[in-house]
C-alpha positions as CSV (number, residue, x, y, z in Angstrom):
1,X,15.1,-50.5,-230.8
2,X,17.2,-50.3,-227.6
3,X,19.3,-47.5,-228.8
4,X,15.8,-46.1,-230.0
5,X,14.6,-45.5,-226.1
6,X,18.2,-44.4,-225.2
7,X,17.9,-41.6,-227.1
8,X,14.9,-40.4,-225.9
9,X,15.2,-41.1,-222.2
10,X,18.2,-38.4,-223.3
11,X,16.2,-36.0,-224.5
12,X,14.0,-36.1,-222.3
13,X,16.3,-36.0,-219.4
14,X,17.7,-32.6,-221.3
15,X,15.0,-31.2,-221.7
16,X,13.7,-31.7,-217.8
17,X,17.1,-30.3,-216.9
18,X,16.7,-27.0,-219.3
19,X,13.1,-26.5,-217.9
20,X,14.5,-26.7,-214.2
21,X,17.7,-24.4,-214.9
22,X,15.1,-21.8,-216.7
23,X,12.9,-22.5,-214.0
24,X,15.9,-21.7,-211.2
25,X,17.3,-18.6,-213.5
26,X,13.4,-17.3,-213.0
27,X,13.2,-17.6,-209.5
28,X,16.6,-16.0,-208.9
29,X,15.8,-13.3,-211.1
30,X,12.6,-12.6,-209.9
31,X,14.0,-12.9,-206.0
32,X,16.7,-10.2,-207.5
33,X,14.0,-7.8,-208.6
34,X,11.9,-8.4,-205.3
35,X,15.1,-8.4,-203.5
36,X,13.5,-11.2,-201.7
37,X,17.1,-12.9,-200.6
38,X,18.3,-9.5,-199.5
39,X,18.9,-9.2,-195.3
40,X,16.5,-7.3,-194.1
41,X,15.1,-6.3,-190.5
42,X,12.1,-5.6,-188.7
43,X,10.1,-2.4,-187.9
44,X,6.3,-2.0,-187.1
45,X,3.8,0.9,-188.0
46,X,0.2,1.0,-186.2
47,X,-2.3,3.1,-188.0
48,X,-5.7,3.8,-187.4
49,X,-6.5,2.9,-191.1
50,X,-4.4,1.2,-193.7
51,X,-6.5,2.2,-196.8
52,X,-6.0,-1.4,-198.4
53,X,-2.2,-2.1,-197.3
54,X,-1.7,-5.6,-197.9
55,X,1.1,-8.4,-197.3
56,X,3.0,-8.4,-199.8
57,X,2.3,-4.4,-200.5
58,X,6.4,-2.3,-201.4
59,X,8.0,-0.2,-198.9
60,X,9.5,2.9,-200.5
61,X,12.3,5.5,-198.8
62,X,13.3,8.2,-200.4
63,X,11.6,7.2,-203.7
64,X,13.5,4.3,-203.6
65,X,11.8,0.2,-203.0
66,X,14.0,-1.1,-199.9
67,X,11.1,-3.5,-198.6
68,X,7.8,-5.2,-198.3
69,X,4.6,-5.5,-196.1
70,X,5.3,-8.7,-193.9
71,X,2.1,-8.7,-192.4
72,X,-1.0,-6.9,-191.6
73,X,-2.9,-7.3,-187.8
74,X,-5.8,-6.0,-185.5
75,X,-4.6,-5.2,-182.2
76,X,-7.0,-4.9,-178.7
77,X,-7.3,-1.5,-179.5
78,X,-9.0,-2.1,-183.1
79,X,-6.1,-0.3,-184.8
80,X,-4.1,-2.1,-187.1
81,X,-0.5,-2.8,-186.6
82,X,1.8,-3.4,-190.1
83,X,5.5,-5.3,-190.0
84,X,7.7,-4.4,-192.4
85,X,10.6,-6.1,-194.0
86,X,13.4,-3.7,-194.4
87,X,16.1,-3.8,-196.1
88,X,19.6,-4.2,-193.8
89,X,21.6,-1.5,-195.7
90,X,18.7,1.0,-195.0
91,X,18.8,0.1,-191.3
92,X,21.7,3.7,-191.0
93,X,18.8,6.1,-192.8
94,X,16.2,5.7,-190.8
95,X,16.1,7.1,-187.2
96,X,13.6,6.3,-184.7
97,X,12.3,10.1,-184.7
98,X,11.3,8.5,-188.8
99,X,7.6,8.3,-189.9
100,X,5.7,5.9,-191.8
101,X,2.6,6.7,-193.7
102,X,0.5,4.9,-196.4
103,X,0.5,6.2,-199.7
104,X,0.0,5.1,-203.5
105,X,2.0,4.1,-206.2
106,X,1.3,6.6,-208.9
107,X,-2.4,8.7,-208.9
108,X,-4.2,5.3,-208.6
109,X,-1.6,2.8,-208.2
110,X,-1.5,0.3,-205.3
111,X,-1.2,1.1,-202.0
112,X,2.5,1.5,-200.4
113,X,3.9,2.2,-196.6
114,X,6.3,5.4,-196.9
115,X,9.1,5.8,-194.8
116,X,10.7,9.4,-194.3
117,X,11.9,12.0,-192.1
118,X,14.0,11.6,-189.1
119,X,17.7,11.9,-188.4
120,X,20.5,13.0,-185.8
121,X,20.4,13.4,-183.2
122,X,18.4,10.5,-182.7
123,X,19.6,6.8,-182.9
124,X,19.2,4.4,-186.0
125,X,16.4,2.2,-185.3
126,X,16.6,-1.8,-183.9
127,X,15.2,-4.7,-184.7
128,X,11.3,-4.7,-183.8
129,X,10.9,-0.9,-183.1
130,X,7.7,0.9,-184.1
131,X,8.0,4.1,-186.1
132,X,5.8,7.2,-185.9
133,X,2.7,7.2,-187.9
134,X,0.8,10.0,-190.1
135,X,-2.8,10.0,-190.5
136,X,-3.9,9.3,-194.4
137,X,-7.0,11.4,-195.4
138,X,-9.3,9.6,-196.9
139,X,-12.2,10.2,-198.8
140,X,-14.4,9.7,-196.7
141,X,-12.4,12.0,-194.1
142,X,-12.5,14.2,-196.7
143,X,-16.5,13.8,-197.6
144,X,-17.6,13.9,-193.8
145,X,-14.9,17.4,-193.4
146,X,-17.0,19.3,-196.7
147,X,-20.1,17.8,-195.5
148,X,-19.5,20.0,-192.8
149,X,-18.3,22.7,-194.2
150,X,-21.5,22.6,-196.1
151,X,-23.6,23.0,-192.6
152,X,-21.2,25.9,-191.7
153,X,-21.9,27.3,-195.1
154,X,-25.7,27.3,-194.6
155,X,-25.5,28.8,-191.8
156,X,-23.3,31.8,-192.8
157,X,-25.8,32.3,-196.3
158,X,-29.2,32.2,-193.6
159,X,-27.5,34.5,-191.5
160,X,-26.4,37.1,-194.2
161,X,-30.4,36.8,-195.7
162,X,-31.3,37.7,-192.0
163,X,-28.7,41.0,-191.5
164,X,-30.0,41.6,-195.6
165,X,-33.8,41.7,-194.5
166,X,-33.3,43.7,-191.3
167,X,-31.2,46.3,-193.4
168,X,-34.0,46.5,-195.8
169,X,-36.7,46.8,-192.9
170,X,-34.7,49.5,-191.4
171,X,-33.9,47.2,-188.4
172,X,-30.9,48.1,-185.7
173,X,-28.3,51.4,-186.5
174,X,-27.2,50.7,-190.0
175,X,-30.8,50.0,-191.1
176,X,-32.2,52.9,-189.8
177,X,-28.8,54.9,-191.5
178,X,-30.1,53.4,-194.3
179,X,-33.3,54.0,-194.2
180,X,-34.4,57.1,-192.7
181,X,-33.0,60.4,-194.1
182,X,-32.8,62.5,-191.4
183,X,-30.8,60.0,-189.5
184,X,-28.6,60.3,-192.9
185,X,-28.7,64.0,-193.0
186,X,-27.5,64.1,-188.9
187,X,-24.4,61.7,-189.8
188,X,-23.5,63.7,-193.1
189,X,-23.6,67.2,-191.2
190,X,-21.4,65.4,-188.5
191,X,-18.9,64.5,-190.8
192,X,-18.4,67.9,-192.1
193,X,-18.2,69.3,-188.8
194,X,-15.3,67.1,-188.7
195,X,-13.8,67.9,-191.3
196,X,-14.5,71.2,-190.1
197,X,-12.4,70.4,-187.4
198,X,-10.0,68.3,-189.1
199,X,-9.2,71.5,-191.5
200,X,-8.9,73.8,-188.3
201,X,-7.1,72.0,-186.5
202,X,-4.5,71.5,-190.0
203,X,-4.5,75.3,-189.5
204,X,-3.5,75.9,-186.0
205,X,-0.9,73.3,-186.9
206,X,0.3,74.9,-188.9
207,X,0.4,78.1,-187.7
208,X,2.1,76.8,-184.5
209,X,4.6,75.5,-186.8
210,X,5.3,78.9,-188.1
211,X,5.5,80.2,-184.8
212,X,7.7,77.4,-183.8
213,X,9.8,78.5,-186.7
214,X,10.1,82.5,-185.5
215,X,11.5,81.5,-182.7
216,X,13.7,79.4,-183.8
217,X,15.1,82.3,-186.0
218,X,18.0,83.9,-184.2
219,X,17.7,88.0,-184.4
220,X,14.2,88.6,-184.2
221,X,12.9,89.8,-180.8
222,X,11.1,86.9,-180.0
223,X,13.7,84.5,-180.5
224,X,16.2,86.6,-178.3
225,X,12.9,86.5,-175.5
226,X,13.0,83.1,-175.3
227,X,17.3,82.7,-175.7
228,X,18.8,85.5,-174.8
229,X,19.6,85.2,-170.8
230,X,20.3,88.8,-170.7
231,X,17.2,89.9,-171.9
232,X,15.5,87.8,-169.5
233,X,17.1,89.1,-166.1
234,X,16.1,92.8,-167.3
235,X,12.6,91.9,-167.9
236,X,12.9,90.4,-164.8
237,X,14.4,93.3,-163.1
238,X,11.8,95.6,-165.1
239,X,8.7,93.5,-162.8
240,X,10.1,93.9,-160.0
241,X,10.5,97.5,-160.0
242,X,6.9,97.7,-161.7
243,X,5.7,95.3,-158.5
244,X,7.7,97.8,-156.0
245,X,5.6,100.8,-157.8
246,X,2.3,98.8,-157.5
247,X,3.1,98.2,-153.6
248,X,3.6,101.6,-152.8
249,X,1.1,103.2,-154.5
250,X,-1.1,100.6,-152.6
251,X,0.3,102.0,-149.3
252,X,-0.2,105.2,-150.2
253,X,-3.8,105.0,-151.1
254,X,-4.2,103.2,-147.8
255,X,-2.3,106.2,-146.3
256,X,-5.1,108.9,-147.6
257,X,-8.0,106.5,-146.5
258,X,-7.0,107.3,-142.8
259,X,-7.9,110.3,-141.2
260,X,-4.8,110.6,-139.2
261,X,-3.0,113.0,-141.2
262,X,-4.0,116.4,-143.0
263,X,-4.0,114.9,-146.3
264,X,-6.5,111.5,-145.0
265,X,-9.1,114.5,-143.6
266,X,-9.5,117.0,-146.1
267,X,-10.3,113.7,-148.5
268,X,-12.6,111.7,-145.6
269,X,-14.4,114.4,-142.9
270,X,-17.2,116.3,-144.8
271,X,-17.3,118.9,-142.2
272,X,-13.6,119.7,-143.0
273,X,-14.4,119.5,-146.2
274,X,-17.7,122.0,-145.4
275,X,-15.1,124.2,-143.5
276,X,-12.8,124.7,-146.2
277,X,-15.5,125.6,-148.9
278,X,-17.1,128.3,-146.4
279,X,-13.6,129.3,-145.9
């Protein structure tokens, strides 16, 4: 009967010991995948809105799970400040020029605080230092932005039915263009006066270019004109002889308007001139 008992205190002080070694292998194991034993240090993030970030919530760098949420708290300015636990062999990755941001794990999965950016020439972050933040949009950011984007919508459609009516009631320039035909008929006849003018002026180009081109082509008169220094001095010469003719046949018209010589009387005293015919 004694050995009886014996036995069973023994199996059941084996089987107490198997449940506590499972029990310490899960805790261990679970720890290892939560790296909850891993050294780790301390960085804050204060955000306007956490979108559900929780204690207990991953950290994630580079894809990668090097943390968790510690803890979640209103500050005096009603934003929310968010410690995280961080693992130590992270510590020379992220710079204090790094962001944090709250994201999700998947399309719907839970909520996580993303750690990126950063880097030289800034310093590796200490203990207890607070990181730059990026604004999530959320939904209802996003409603309240297309909810006004609706309003500026409305406003554009009313004020294209407006410029559309006053169009069709031949209101302002373009609706009276549009409207009245002999406003229509002014514009059209304008344009083809421009054009007109367009097409002249392509043939005065053109002909300028042509002319540009004679001259340009060394033998012809006018190229030697404009070149040919030689040619130059005699014209040259040939005005001033041509202005030396001019100035003396001026001084000798003014010599026969005087009546100081023979010549200047016969042409200027009648009575001479009565003289000579009776003569």
């Amino acid at each position: 009967m004694r050995s009886s008992k014996n036995n069973r205190a023994v199996v059941v002080g084996i089987v107490i010991a198997l449940g506590i070694a499972i029990l310490a292998i899960g805790i261990f194991t679970l720890g290892g995948q939560k790296k909850t034993f891993a050294s780790t240090f301390l960085l804050n993030a204060e955000f306007k809105d956490v979108s559900g970030i929780q204690k207990g919530n991953n950290i994630w760098f580079s894809g990668v799970k090097v943390g968790t949420v510690r803890s979640v708290d209103f500050t005096p300015k009603a934003t929310v400040v968010v410690e995280l636990n961080v693992e130590e062999s992270i510590r020379p990755y992220i710079h204090k020029n790094s962001f944090a941001k709250v994201g999700s794990d998947g399309l719907i999965g839970n909520r996580i605080i993303v750690l990126y950016g950063g880097g030289a020439p800034a310093p590796v972050v200490n203990d207890g230092d607070t990181l730059n933040v990026e604004s999530l949009t959320t939904t209802d950011g996003m409603l309240d932005t297309l909810q006004i984007n609706n309003r500026n919508l409305v406003g554009i459609t009313a004020n294209v039915n407006s410029l559309s009516q006053n169009l069709l009631d031949g209101k302002g320039s373009l609706g009276q263009l549009l409207a009245q035909d002999d406003l229509a008929n002014s514009l059209r006849a304008t344009l083809i006066s421009l054009q007109t003018a367009a097409q002249n002026a392509q043939i005065v180009t053109t002909n300028l270019v042509a002319f540009s081109n004679k001259l340009n082509q060394k033998g012809n008169f006018a190229n030697s004109l404009v070149t040919d220094t030689m040619i130059f001095k005699k014209l040259n010469r040939t005005v001033s002889e041509l202005q030396a003719v001019v100035d003396n046949t001026k001084q000798a018209t003014a010599q026969l308007n005087k009546k100081d010589n023979a010549l200047g009387v016969l042409l200027n005293d009648p009575s001479v001139a009565s003289d000579l015919k009776q003569t």
